[in-house]
N, C-alpha and C positions, 0 to 999 in steps of 0.2 A: 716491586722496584727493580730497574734493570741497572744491574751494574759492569764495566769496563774497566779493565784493567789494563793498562799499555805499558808491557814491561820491553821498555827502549833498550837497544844495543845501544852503551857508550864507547864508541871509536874516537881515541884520543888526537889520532890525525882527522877526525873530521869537523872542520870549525862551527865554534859552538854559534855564528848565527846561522849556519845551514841544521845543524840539530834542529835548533828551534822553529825554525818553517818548515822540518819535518814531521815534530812533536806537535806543530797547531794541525797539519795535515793530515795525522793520525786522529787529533778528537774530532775533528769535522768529522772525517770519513765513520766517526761512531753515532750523527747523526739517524734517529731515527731507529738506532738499538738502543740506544742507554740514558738510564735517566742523571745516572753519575757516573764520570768517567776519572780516572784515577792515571796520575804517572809518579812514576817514581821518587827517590830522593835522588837530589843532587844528579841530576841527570846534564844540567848545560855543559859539567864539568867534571865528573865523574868521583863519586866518594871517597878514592881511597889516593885520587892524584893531587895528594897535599900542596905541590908548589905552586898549582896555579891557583889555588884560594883568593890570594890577594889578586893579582891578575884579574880573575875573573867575577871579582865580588864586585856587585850593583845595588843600588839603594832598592826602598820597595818599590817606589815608581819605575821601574828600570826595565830595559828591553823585556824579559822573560814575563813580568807580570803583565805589560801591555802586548805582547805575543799572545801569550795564554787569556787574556780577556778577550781581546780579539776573535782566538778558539772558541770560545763559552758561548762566547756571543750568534757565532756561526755556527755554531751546530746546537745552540738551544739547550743546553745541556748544565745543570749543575757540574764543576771540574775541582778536584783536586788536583794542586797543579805540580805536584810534586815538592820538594825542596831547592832553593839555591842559595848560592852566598849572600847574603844577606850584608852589608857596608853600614853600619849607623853608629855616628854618635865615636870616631874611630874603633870601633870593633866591630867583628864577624859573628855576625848568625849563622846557624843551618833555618833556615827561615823555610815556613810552608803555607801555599797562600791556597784559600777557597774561595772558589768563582762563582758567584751565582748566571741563572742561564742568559741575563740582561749584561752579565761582562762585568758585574759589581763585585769589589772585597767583599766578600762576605766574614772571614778571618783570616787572621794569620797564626801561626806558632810558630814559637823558635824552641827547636830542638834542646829539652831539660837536661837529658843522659848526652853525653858526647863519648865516641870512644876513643883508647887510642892510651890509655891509663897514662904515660908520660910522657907521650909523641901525639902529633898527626893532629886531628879533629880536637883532642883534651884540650889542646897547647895552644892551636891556633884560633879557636873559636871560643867566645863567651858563651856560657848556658841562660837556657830562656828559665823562667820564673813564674808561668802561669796557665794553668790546665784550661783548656780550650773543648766547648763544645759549639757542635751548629747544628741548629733543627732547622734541617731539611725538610719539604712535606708531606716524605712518609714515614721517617723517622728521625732520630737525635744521632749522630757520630759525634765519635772523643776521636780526638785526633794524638798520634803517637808518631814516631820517628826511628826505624832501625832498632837501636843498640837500646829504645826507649824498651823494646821488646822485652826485655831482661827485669825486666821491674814494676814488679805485678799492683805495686800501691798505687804506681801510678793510674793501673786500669781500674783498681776499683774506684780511685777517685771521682775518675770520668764516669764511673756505674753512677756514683754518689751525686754527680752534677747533672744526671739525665741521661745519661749515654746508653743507647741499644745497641751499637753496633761500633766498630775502632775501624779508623782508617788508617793506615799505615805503611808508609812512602818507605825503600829502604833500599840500600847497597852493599846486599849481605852477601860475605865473602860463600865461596864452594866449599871452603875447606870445613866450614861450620853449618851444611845445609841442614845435616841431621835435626841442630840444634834449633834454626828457623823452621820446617816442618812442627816440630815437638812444643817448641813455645809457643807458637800462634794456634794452634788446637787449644793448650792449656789454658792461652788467656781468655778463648771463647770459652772454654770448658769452665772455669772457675767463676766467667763473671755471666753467663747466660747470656752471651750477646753474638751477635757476629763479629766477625773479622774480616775485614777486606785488605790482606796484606800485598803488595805491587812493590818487585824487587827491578833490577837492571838485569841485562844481558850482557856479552862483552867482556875485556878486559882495561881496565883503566891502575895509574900506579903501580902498574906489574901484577895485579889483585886479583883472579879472576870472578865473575861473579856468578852469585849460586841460580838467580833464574829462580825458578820456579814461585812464581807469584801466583798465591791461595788465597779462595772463600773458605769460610768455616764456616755451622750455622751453629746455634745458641747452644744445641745439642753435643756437639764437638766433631759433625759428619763434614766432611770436607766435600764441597758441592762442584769447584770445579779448580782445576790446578794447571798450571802453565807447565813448560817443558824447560831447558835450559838457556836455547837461543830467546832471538827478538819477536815478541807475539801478542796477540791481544786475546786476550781471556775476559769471555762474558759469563756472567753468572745472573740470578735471578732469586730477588730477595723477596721473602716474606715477613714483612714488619711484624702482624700478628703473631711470626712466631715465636717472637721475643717477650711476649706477656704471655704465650700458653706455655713456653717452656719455664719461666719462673712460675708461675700460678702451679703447674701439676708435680715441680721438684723443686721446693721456696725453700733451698740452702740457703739463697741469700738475707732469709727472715731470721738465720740461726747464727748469722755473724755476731762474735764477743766481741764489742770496742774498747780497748782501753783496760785492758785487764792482761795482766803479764802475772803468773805464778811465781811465787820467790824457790831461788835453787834450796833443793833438800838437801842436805846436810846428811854424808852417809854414816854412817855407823861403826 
């Protein structure tokens, strides 16, 4: 399975419908490399430039999702289509839609974890409510979001619902790259899966961002890794190797459910 990764520069003077006929211009042009192509989070507006949320927030039928089927559709390709503001019901999603290669929803997910602990994404945005996978036809992805990286229940959930490999759209700051390297390993590392993590390039909300969008495989070897700027990162996936590496190291047959030891009492 060929995967694409398009970690977009978000340039805050440049308007967000030229992004996005840049962004459908980008997965065409992966036409004929890839069998899924991946953009980031929050790319029409950039993750960390909180004021224009409302501004720039559209329903699911909205410019970006018929942009990006449009894409899918032209270049034949399964698409994760990144994140955007998401409008429904009056509140704000971080919303992330998957295209299949005919230009159909395939899902969506709104982003569970929000960051921002008392500002920003916490404040302005509702949390989603429901783990999301898609079986694709050569393998199952869970789908995750940035800051969802931090929260490892969530990956095994998506192990638990069928998941072999995480897709994972994000606008993760420079000043914490160490910590995106190091979690995205672990979360392949702990659940045998892959990871297909796709960050932004750019500065957006004074923020700048950390770039470097990575494959992991089930093993925790990192197959191919972006650089800081705006790039497309191919990598090439082996679904079998998601049942040979649990089948010859079945940690995951040794997981305790539901069993918490009571504190010892010292002496």
């Amino acid at each position: 399975m060929r995967a694409s990764l398009i970690q977009i520069a978000v340039d805050p003077d440049e308007p967000v419908d030229a992004r996005r006929a840049r962004a459908g211009d980008l997965v065409r042009a992966e036409s004929g490399h890839a069998d899924l192509v991946i953009l980031p989070e929050l790319w029409p507006v950039g993750a960390f430039d909180y004021e224009r949320f409302a501004a720039e927030s559209e329903p699911m039928d909205g410019p970006t999702h018929r942009a990006m089927a449009q894409a899918a559709r032209d270049a034949g390709v399964w698409l994760h289509a990144g994140s955007f503001v998401e409008a429904r019901d009056g509140a704000l999603f971080n919303t992330s839609l998957v295209l299949s290669p005919d230009g159909e929803l395939a899902a969506s997910y709104r982003k569970i974890h929000r960051f921002g602990f008392d500002k920003g994404e916490a404040v302005l945005m509702a949390a989603g409510e429901d783990l999301v996978t898609v079986a694709l036809p050569q393998l199952t992805i869970g789908l995750g979001t940035c800051y969802d990286l931090r929260f490892p229940e969530l990956f095994r959930g998506l192990v638990d619902a069928g998941a072999q490999a995480f897709v994972l759209p994000a606008g993760w700051p420079e000043r914490r790259r160490a910590h995106w390297s190091l979690l995205a390993r672990a979360r392949a590392v702990e659940n045998q899966a892959y990871i297909l993590a796709c960050g932004t390039a750019g500065t957006n909300g004074g923020v700048e961002q950390a770039g470097h969008s990575v494959v992991v495989d089930p093993w925790g070897e990192v197959l191919a890794e972006a650089g800081p700027g705006e790039e497309v990162l191919r990598a090439v996936l082996d679904p079998a190797k998601v049942a040979e590496t649990r089948e010859q190291f079945p940690a995951l047959k040794d997981r305790v459910l539901g069993v918490a030891a009571p504190p010892r009492r010292g002496r």
